[in-house]
Backbone of each chain as ProteinMPNN parsed JSONL, in Angstrom:
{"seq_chain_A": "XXXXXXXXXXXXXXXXXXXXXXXXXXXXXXXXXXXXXXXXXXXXXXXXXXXXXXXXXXXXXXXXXXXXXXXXXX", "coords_chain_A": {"N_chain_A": [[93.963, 80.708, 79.88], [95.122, 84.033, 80.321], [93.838, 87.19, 79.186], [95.889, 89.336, 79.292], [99.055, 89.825, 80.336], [101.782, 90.842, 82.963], [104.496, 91.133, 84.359], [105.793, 91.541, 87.149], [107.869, 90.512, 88.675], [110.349, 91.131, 90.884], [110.33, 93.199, 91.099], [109.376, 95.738, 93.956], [106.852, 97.165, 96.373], [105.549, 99.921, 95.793], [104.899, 98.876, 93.038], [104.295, 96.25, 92.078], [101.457, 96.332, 92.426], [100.96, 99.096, 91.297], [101.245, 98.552, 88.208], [99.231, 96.607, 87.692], [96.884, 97.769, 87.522], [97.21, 99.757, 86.296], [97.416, 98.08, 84.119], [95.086, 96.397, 83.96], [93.355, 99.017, 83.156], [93.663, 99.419, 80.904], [91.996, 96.88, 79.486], [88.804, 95.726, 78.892], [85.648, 95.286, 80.117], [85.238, 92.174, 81.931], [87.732, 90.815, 80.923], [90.602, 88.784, 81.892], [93.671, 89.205, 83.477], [96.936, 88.5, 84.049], [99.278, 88.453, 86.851], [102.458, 87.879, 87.809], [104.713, 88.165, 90.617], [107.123, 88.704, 92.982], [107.282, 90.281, 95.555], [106.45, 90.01, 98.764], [104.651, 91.299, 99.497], [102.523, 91.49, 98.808], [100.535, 89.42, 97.88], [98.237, 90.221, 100.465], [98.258, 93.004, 99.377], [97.01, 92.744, 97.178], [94.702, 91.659, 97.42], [93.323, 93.208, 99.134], [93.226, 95.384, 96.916], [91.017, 94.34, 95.638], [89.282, 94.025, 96.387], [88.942, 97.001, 97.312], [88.873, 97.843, 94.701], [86.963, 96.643, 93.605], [87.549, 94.845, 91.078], [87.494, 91.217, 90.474], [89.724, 89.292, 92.239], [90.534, 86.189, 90.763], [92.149, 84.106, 91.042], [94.577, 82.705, 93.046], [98.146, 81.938, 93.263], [101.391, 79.789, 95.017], [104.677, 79.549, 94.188], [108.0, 78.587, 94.967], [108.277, 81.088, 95.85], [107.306, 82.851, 93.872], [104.774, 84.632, 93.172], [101.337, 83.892, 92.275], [98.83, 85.937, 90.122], [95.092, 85.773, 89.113], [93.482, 88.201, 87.881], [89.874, 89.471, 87.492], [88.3, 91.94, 85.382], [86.152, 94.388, 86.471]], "CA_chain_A": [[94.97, 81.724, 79.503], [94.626, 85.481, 80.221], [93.916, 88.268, 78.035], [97.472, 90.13, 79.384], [100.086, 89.228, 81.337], [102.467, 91.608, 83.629], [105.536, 90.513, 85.021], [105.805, 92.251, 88.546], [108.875, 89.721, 89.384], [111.736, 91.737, 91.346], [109.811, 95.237, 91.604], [109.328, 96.428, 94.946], [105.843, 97.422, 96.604], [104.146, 99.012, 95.397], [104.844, 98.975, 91.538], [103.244, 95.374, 91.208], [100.343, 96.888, 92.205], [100.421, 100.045, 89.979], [101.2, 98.237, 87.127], [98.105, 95.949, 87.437], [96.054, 99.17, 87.85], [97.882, 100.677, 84.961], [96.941, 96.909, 82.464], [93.604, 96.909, 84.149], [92.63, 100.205, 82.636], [93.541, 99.366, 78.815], [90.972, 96.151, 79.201], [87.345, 95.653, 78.953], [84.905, 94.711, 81.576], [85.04, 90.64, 82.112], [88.375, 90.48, 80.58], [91.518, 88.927, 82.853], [94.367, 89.991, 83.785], [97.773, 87.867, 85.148], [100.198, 88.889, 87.07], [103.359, 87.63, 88.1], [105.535, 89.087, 91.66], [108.125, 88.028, 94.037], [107.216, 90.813, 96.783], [105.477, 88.656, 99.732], [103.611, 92.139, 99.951], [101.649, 91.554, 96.938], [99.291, 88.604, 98.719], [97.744, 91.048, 101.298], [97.756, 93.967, 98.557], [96.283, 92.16, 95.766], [93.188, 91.303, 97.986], [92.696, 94.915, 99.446], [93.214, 95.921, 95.688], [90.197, 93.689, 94.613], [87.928, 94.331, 97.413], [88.796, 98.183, 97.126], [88.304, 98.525, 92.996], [85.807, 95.491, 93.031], [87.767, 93.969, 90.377], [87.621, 90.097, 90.828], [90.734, 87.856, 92.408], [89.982, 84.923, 90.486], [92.955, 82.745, 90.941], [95.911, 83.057, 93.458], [98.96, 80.784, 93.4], [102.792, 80.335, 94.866], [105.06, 78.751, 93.537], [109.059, 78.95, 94.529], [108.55, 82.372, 96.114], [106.859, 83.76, 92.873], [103.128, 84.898, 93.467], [100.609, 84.623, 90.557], [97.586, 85.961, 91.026], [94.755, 86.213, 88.102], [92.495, 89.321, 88.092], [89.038, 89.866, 86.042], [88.157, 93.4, 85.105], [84.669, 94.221, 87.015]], "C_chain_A": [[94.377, 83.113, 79.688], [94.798, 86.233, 79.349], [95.253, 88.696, 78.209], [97.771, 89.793, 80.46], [100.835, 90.949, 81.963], [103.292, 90.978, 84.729], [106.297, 91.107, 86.094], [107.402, 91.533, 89.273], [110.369, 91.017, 89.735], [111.214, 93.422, 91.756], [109.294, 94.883, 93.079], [107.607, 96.902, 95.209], [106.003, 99.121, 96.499], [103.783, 98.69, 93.49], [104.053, 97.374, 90.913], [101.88, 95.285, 91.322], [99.764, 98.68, 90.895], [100.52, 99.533, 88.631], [100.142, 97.301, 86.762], [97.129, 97.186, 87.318], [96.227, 99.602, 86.446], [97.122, 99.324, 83.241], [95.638, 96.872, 82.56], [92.827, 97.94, 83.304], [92.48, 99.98, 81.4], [92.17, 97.971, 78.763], [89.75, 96.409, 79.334], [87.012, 94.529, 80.258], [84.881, 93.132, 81.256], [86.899, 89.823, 81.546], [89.331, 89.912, 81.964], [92.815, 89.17, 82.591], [95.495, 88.649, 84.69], [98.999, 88.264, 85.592], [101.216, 87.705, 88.09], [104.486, 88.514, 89.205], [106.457, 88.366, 92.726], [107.849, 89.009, 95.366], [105.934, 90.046, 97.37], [104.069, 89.659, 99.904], [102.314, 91.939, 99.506], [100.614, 90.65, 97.5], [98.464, 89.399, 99.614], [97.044, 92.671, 100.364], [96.795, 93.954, 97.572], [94.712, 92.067, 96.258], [92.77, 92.374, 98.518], [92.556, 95.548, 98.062], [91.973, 95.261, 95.43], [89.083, 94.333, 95.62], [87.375, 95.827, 97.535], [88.131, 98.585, 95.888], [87.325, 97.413, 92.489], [86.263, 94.483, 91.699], [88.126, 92.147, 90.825], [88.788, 89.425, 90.861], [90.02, 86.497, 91.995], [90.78, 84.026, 90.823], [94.407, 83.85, 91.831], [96.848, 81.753, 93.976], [100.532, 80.916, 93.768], [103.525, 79.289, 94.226], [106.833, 79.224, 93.597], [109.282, 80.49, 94.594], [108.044, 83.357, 94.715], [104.979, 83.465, 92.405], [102.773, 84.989, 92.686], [99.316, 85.025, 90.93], [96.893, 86.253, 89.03], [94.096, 87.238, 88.217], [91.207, 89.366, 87.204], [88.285, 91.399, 86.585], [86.656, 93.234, 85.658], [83.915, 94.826, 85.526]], "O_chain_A": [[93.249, 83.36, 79.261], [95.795, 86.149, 78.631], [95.962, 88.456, 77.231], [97.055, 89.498, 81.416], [100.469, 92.021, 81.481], [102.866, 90.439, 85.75], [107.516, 91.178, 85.933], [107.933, 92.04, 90.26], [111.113, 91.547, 88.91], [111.641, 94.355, 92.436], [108.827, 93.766, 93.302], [106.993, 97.012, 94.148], [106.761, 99.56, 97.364], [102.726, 98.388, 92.936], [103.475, 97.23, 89.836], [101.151, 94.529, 90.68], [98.825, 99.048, 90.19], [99.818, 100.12, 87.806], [100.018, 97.087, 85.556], [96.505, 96.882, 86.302], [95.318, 99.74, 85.628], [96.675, 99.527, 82.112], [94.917, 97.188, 81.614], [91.732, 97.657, 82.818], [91.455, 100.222, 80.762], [91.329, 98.171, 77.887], [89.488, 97.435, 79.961], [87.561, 93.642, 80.911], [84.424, 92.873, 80.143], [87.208, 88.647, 81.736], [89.027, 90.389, 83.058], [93.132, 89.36, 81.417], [95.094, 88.003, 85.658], [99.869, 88.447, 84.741], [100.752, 86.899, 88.896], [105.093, 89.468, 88.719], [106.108, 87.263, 93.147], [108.241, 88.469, 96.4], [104.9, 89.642, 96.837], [102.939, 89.3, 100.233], [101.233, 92.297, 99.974], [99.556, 91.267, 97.629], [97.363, 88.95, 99.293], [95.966, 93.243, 100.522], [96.004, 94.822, 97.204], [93.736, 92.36, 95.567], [91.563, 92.548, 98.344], [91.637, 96.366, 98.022], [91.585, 95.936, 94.477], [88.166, 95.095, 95.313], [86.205, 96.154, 97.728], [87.176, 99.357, 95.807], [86.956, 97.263, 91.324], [85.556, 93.549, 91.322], [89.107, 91.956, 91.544], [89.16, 88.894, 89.815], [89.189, 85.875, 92.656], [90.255, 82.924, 90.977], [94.937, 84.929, 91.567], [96.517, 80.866, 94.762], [101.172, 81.797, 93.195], [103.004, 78.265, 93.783], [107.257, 79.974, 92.718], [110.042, 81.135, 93.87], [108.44, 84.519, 94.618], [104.319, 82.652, 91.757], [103.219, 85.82, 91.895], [98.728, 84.561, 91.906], [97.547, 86.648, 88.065], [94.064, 87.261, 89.448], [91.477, 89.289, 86.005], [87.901, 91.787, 87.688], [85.991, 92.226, 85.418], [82.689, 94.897, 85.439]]}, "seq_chain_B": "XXXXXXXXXXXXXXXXXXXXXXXXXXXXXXXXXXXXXXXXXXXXXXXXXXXXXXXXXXXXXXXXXXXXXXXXXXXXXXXXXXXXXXXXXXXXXXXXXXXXXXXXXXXXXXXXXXXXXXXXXXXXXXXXXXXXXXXXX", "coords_chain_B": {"N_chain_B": [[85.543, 106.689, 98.683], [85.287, 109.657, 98.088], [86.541, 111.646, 99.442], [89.627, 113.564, 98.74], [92.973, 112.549, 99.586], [95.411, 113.545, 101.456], [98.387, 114.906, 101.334], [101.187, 116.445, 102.832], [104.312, 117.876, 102.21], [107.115, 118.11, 103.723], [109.862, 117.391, 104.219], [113.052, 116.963, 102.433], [114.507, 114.805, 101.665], [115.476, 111.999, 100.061], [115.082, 109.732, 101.427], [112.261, 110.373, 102.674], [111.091, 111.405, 100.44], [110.696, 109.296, 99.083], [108.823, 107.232, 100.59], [106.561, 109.33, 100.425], [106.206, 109.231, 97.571], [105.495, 106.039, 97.294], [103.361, 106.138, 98.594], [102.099, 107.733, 97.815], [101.694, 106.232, 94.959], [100.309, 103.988, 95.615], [97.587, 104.908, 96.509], [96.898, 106.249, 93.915], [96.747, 103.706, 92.932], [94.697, 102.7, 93.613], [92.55, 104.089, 92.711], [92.302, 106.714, 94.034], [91.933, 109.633, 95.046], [94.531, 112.277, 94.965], [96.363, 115.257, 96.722], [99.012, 116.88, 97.284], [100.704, 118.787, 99.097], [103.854, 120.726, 98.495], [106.605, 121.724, 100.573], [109.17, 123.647, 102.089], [112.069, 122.37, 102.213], [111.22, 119.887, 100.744], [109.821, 120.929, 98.247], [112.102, 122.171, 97.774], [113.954, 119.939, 96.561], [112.115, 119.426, 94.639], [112.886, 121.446, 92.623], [113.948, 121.837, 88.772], [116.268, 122.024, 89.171], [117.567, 120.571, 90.852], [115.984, 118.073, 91.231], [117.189, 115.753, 89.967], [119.279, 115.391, 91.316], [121.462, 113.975, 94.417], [119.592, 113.671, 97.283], [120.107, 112.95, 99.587], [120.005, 111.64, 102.864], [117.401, 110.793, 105.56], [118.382, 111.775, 109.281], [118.106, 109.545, 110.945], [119.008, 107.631, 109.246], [121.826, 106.954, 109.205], [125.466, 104.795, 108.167], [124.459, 102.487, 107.751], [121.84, 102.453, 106.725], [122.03, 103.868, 104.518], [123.802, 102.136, 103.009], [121.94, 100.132, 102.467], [119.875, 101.41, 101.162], [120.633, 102.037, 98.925], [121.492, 99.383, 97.663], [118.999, 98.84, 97.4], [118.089, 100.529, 95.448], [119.951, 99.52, 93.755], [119.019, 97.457, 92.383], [117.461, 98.07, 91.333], [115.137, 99.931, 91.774], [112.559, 102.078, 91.45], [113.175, 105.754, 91.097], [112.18, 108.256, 93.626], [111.036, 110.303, 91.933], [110.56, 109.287, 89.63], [108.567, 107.321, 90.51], [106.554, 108.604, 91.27], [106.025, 109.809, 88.68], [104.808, 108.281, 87.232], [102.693, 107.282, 88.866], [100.737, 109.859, 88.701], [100.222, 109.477, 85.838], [98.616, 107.751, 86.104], [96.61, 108.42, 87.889], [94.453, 110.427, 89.581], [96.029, 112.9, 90.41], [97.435, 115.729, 92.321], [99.926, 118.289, 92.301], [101.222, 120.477, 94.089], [103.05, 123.817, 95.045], [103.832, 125.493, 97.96], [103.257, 128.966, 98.418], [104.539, 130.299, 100.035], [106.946, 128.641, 100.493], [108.11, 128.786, 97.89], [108.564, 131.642, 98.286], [110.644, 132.116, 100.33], [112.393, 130.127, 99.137], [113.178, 131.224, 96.875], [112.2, 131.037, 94.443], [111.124, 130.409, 90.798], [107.911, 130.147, 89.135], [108.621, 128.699, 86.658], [110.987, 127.332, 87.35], [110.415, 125.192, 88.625], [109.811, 121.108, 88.463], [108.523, 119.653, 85.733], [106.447, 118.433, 87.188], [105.274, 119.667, 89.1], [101.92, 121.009, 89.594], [101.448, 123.258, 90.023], [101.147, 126.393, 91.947], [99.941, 127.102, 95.46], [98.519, 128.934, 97.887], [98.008, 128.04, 101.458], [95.38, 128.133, 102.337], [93.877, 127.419, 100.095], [94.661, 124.897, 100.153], [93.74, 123.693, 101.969], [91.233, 124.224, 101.288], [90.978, 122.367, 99.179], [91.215, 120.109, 100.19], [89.121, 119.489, 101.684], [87.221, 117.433, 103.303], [89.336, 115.465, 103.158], [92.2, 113.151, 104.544], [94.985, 114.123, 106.171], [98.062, 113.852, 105.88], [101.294, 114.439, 106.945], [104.247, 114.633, 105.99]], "CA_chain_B": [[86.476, 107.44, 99.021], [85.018, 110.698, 97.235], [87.917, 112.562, 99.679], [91.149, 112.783, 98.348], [94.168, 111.924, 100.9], [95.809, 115.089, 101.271], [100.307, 114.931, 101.859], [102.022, 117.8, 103.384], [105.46, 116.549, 101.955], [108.463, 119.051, 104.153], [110.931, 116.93, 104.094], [113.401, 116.84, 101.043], [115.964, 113.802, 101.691], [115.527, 110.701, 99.24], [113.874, 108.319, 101.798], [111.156, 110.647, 102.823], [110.591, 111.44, 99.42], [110.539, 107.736, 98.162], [107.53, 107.148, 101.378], [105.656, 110.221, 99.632], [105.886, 108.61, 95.824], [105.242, 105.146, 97.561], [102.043, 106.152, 99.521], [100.766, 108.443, 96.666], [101.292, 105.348, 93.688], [99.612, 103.17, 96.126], [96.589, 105.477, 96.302], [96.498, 106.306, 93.031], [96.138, 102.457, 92.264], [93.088, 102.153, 94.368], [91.469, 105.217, 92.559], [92.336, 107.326, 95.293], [92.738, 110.802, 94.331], [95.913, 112.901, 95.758], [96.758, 116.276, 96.714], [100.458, 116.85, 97.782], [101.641, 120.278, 98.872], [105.495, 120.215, 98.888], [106.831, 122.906, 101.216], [110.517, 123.617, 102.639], [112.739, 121.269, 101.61], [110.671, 119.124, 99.848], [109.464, 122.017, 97.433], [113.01, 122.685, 96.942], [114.294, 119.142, 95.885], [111.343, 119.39, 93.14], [113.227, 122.197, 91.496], [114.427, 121.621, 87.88], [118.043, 122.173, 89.134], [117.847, 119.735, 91.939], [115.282, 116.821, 91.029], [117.987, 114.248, 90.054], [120.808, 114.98, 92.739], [121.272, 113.114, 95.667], [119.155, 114.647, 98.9], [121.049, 112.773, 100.958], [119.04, 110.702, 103.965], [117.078, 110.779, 107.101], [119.489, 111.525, 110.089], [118.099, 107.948, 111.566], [119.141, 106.107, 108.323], [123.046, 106.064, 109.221], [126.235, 104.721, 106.707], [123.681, 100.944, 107.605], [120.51, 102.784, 105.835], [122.628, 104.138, 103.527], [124.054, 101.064, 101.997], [120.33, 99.419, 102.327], [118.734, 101.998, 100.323], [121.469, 102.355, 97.588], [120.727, 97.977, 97.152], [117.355, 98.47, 96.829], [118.169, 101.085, 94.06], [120.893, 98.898, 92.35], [118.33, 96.525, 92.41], [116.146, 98.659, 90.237], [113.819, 99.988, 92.599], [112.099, 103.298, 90.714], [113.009, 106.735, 92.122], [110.93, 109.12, 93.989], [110.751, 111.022, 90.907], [109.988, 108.61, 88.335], [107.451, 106.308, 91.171], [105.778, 109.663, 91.088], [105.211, 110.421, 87.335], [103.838, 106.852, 87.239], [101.393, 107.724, 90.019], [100.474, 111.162, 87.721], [99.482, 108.804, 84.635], [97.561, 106.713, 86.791], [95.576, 108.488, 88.794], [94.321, 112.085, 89.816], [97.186, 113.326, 91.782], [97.928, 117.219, 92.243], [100.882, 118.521, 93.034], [101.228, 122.262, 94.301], [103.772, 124.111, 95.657], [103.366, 126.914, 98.615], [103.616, 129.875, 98.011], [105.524, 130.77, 101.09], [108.052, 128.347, 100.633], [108.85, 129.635, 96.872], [109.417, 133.003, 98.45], [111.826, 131.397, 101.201], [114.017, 129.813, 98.189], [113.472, 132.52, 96.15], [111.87, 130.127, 92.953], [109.958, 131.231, 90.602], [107.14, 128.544, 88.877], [109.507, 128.133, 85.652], [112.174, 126.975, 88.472], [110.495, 123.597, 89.197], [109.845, 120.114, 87.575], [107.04, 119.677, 85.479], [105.581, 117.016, 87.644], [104.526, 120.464, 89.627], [101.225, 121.744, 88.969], [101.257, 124.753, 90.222], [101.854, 127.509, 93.201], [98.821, 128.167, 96.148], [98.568, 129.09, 99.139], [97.546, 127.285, 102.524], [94.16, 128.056, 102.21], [93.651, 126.805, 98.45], [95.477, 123.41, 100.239], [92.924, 123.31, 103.196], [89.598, 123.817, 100.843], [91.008, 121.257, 98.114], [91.895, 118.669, 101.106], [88.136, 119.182, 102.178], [86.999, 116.154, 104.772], [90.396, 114.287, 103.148], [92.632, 113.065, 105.335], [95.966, 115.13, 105.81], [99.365, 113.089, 106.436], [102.682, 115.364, 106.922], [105.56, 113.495, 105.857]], "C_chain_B": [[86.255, 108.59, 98.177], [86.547, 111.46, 97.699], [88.569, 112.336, 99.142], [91.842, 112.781, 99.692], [95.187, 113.341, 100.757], [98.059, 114.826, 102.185], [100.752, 116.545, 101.699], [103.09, 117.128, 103.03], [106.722, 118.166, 102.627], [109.321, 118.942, 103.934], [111.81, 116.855, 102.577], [115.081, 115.792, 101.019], [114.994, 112.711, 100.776], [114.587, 110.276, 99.789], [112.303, 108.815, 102.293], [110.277, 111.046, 101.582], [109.961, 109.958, 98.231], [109.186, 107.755, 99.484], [107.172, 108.205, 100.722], [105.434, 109.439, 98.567], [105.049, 107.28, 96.043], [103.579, 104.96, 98.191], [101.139, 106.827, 98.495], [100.481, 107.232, 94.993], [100.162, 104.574, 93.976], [98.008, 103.617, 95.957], [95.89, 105.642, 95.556], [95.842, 104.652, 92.372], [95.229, 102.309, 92.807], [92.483, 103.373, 93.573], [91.291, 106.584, 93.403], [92.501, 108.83, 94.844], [94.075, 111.586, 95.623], [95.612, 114.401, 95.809], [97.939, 116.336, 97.441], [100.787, 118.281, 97.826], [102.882, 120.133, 99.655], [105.613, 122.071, 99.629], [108.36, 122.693, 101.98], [111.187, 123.063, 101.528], [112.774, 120.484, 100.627], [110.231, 120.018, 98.68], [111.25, 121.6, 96.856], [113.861, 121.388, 96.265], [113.281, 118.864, 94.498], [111.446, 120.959, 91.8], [114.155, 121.77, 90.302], [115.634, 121.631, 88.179], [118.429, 120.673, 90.029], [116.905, 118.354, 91.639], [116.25, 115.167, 90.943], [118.791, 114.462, 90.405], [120.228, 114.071, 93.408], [120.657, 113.912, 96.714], [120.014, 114.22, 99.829], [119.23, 111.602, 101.63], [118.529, 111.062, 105.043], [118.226, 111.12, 107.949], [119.405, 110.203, 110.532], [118.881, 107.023, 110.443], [121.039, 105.797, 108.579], [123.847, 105.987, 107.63], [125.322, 103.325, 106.512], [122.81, 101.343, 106.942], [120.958, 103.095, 104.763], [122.982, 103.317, 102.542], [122.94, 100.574, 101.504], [119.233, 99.977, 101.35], [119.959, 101.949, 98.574], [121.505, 100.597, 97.124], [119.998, 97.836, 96.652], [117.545, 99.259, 95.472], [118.849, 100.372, 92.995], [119.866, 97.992, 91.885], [117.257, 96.737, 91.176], [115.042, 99.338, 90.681], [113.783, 102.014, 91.864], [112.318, 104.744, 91.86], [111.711, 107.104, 92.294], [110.044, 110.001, 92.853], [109.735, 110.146, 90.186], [108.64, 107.512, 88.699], [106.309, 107.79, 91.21], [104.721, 110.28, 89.502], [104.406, 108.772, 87.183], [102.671, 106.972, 87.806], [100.389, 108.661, 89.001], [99.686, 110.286, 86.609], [98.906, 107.849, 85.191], [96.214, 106.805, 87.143], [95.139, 109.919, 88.706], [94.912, 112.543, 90.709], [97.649, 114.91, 91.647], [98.672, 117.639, 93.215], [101.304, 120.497, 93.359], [102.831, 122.752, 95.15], [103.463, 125.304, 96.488], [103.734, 127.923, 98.336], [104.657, 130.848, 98.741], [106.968, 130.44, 100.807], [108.857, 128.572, 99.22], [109.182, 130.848, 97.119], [110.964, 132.838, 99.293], [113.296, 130.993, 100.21], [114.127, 130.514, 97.317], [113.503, 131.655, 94.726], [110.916, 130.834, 92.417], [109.336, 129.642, 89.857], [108.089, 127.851, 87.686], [110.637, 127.615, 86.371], [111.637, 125.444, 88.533], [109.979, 122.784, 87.811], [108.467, 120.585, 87.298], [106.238, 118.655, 85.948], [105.092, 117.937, 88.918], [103.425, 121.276, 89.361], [100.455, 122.974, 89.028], [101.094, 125.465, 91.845], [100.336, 127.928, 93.614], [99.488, 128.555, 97.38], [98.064, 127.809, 99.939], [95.849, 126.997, 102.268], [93.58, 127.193, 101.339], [93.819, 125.029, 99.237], [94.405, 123.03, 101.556], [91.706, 123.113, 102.209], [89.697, 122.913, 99.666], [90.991, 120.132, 99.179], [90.451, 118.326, 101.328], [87.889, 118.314, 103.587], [88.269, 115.255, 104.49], [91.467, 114.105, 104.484], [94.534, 113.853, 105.155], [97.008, 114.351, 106.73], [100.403, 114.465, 105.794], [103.448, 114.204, 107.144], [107.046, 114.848, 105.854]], "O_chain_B": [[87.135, 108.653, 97.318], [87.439, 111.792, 96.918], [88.678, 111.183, 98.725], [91.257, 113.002, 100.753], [95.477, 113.895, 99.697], [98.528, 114.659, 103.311], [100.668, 117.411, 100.829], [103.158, 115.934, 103.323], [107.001, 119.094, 101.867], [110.008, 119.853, 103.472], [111.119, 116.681, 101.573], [116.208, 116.002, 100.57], [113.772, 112.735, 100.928], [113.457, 110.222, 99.304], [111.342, 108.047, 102.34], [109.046, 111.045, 101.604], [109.258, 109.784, 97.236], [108.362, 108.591, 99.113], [107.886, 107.986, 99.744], [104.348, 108.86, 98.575], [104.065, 107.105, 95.325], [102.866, 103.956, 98.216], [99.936, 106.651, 98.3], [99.541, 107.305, 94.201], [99.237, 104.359, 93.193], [97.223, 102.865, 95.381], [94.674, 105.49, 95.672], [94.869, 104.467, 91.641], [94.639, 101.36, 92.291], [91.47, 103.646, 94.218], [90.308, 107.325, 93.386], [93.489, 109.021, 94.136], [94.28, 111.326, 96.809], [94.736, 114.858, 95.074], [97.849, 115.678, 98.478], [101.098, 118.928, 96.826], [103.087, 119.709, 100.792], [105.027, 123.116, 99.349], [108.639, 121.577, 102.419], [110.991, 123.198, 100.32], [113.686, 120.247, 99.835], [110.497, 119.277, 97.734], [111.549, 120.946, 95.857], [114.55, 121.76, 95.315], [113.644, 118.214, 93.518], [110.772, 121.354, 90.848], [115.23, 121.302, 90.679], [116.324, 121.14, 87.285], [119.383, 119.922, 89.823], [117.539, 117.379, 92.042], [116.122, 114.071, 91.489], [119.661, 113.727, 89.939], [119.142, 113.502, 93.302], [121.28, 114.921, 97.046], [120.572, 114.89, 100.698], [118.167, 111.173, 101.179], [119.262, 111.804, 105.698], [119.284, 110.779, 107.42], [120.455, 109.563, 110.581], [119.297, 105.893, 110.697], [121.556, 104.729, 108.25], [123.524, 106.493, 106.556], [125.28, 102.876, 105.366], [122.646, 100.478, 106.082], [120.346, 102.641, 103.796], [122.66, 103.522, 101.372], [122.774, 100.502, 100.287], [118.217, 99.453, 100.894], [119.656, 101.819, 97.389], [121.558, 100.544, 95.895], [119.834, 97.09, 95.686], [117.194, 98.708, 94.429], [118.609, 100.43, 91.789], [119.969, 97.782, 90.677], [116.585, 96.002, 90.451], [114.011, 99.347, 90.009], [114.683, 102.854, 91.852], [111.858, 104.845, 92.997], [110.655, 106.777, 91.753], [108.846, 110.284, 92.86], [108.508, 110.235, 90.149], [107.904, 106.987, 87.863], [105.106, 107.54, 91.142], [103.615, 110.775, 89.284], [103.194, 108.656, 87.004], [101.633, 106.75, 87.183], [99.346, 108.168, 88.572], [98.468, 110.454, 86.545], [98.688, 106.9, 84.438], [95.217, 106.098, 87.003], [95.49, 110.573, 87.724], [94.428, 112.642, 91.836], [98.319, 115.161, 90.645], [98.497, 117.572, 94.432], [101.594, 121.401, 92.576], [103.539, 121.944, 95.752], [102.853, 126.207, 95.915], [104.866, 127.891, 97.852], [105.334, 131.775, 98.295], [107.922, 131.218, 100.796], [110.087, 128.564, 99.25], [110.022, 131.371, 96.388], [112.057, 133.298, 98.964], [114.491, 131.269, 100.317], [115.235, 130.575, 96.784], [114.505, 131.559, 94.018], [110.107, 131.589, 92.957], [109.853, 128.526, 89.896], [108.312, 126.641, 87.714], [111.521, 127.439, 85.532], [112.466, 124.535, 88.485], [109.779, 123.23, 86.681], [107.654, 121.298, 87.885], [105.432, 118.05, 85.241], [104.542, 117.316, 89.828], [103.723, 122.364, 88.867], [99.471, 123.485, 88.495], [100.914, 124.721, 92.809], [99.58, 128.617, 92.93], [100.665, 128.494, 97.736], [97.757, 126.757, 99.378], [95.284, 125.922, 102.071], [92.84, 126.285, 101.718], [93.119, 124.1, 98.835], [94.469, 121.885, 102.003], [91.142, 122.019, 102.206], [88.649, 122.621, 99.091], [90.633, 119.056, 98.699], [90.175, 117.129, 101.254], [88.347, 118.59, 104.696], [88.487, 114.349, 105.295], [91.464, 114.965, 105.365], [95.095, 114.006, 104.07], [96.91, 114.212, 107.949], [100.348, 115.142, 104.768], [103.436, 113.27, 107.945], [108.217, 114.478, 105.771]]}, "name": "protein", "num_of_chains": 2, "seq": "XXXXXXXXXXXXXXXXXXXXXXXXXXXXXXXXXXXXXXXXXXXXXXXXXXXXXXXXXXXXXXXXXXXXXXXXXXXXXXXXXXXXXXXXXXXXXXXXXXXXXXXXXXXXXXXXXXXXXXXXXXXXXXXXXXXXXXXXXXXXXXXXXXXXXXXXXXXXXXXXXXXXXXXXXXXXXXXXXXXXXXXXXXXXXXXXXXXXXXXXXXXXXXXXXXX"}
């Protein structure tokens, strides 16, 4: 189970990336982070997002057109 | 990325203003810092009188872009405005206005939104941009 959730489902690129950015910031280092999105963008972003802010993609899954991905805070 | 990413924003119709908000949230979520100097047009849709009208559209977007963008909005999709102040509490994003083009519309700084942070010149907008990279939208 993750520390916080964020439910990205139906927003538009790039808000389910600022809003991970945005839950990111309130946690502590090692904590994670899950998010929930329906834009297809979000697979391609999510992994330039981790590789850019070094925070760790730990877990990415689809499921029925709705992308989960987990995150942990570097 | 010490540079920031530097937007010339001219334009002042909706969809070029939604690509500005869209390219500067994005940024801001990577850590990216911003500088945005609005000029023409774009200046003048970020005045307190005008912020939440309609600009209107691209000439390319048509009555077909037209419907397509007013979907994506019913849909929920965040204005330019409000994908902007999001960006602002995100990140380090500065927003200026020229000083030319407030003489042009004849604004003064109490004239625009407060999601403007203030009136330079060119110069000021060349030695903040530094080595960043400089997109005109």
């Amino acid at each position: 189970m993750a520390d916080q959730q964020v439910d990205a489902r139906g927003l538009n690129c790039p808000m389910p990336i600022v809003k991970t950015a945005q839950a990111v910031k309130a946690l502590t280092s090692g904590q994670t982070l899950e998010i929930l999105a329906t834009d297809p963008g979000s697979v391609k972003d999510f992994a330039a997002w981790s590789k850019s802010t070094g925070n760790e993609l730990v877990e990415q899954t689809v499921d029925g057109g709705v992308y989960r991905f987990v995150m942990r805070k570097k | 990325m010490d540079e920031p990413i530097n937007f010339v924003a001219f334009s002042g119709t909706d969809d070029r203003l939604q690509a500005l908000a869209v390219m500067t949230a994005g940024a801001a979520a990577l850590g990216q810092r911003v500088n945005i100097f609005l000029q023409y047009w774009a200046l003048d849709a970020f005045s307190k009188a005008k912020i939440d009208l309609d600009h209107g559209l691209a000439p390319e977007a048509g009555p077909e872009g037209r419907a397509k963008v007013d979907a994506l909005a019913k849909a929920g999709q965040a204005s330019w405005a409000d994908t902007l102040r999001m960006a602002k509490d995100l990140g380090e994003i500065d927003i200026e206005a020229c000083s030319l083009s407030m003489d042009l519309l004849g604004l003064e700084e109490s004239d625009l939104d407060p999601l403007v942070d203030g009136v330079e010149g060119v110069t000021a907008f060349y030695l903040n941009a530094g080595e960043g990279r400089i997109v005109f939208i």
